[in-house]
C-alpha positions in Angstrom: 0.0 0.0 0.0 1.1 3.3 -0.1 2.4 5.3 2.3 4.2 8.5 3.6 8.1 8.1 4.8 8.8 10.9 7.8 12.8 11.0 8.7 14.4 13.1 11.6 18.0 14.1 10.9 19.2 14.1 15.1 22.6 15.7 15.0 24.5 14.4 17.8 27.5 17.2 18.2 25.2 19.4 18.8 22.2 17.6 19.8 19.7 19.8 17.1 17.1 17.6 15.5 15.3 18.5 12.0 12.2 16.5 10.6 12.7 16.3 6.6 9.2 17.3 4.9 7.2 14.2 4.4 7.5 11.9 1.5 4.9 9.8 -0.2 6.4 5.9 -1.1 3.8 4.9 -3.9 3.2 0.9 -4.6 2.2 -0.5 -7.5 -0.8 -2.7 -6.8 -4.4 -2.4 -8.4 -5.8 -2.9 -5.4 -4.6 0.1 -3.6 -7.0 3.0 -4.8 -4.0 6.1 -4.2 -1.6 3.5 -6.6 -0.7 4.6 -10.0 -1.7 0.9 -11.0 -5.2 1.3 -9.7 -7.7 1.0 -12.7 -9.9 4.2 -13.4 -12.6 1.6 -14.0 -12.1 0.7 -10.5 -15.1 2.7 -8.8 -17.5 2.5 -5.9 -19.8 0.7 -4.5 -17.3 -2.3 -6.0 -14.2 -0.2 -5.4 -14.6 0.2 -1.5 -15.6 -3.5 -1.0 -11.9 -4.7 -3.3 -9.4 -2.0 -2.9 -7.5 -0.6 0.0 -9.4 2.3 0.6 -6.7 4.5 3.1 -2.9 4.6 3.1 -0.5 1.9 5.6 1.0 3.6 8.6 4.2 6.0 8.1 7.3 4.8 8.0 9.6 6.5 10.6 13.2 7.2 10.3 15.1 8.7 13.3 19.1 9.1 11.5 21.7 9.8 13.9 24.5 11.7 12.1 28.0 12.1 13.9 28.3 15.8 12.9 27.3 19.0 14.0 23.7 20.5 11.8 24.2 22.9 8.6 23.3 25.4 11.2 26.1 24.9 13.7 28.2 24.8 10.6 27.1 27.8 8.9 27.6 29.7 12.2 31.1 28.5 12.4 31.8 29.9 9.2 30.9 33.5 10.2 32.4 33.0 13.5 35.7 32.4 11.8 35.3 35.4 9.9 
């Protein structure tokens, strides 16, 4: 089914934490009525009684990335400066 992938960038030298805007993973079965694959003949009453009629639960991503955040970075820069 399809589905929306949410990942959180947690930046552990400096402990900031950024959620990534949320992307939509598409399948490719019929049955699934948000698929690309999903007939256009494919309409109620028979539609709601065959197909998947909402999306799966998210998938979640929580990346832990030994650095400090483009942030903490950028402000480095100008501190140097």
């Amino acid at each position: 089914m399809c589905h929306w992938r949410r990942v959180r960038n947690t930046y552990n030298q400096c402990g900031h934490v950024f959620d990534l805007a949320d992307e939509m993973i598409r399948c490719d079965d019929r049955y699934c009525k948000f698929s690309s694959s999903h007939p256009s003949t494919c309409v109620p009453p028979s539609c709601t009684t065959t197909c998947w009629q909402y999306r799966q639960f998210p998938q979640q991503f929580n990346r832990f990335i030994d650095s400090v955040c483009p942030g903490c970075t950028q402000q480095a820069k100008a501190d140097r400066v």
